[in-house]
N, C-alpha and C positions, 0 to 999 in steps of 0.2 A: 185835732186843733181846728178849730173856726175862722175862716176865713174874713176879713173886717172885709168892709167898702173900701177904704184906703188899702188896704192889699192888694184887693183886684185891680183899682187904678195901676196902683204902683209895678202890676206885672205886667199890661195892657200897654204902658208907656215905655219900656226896656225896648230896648232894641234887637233885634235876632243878630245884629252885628258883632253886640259887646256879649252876645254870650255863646256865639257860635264858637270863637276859638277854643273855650273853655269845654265842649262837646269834643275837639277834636283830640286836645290834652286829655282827658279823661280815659276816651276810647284806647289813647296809641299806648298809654301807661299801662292800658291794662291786656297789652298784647294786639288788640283790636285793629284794624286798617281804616283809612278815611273813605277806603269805598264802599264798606262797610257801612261806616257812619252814613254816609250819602244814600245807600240803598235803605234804609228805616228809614229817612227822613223822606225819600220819593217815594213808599211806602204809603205813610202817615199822610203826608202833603200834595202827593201829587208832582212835587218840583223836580227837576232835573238838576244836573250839576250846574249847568248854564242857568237857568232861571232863580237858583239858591244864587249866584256870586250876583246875578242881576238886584236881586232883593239884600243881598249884604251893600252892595255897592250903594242904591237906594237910602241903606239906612232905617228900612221900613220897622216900624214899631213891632209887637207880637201883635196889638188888634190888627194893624194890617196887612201883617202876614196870614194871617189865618183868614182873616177876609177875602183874601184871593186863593187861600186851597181850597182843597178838593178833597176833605178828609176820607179817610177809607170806609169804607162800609163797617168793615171791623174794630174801627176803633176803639168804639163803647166797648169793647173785650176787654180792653186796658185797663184793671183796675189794680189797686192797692193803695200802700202810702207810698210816695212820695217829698221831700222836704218837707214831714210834719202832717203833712192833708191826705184826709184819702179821697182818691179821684172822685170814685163814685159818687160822693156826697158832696163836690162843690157846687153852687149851685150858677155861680155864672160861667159861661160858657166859653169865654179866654182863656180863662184860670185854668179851667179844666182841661183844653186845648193842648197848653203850653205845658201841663204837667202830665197829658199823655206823652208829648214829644221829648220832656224831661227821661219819661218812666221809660219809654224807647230805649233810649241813649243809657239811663242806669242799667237795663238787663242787657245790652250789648256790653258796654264796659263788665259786667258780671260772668262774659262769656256763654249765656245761655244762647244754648240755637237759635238760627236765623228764623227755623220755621216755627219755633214756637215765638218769638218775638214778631214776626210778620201772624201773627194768627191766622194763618192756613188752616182752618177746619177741615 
């Protein structure tokens, strides 16, 4: 699927707040822990637990979340589909962001290892 201009906005302007519960519901359903979930995302992001509740509490959009990480070295590893898109081929750099830290959060809820999910080479 093709990502529009209107998409990108529309992910850009969500908030990590409205969709962070839905990360932890997903995770716990599928056996998964929230320190779990918190260690991919300080992973991916750089955040800690304190600085993620700081950035929910904030409110911060996903551009301005990802504006103040610190992506991992290995993130471009991330690849596949994700809701419809594949990572690899989006071409703005939000979008693709925020469907790495989606794809995170999918292969932990999947139960796949933590070291293949943290891409440890």
């Amino acid at each position: 699927m093709k990502a529009t201009p209107e998409h990108h906005e529309r992910v850009a302007k969500l908030t990590f707040a409205s969709v962070y519960p839905h990360y932890v519901t997903k995770v716990e359903k599928k056996g998964r822990t929230i320190e779990e979930l918190l260690q991919v995302i300080e992973w991916l992001t750089g955040f800690d637990e304190k600085k993620l509740e700081q950035l929910i509490e904030e409110n911060v959009t996903f551009k301005e979340f990802f504006e103040k990480a610190t992506l991992h070295p290995n993130a471009q590893q991330i690849k596949g589909v994700i809701c419809g898109y594949r990572i690899e081929e989006l071409d703005n750099e939000i979008t693709r962001q925020v469907r790495y830290l989606d794809k995170v959060v999918d292969e932990l809820a999947k139960g796949r290892k933590m070291e293949k999910i943290l891409r440890n080479n």
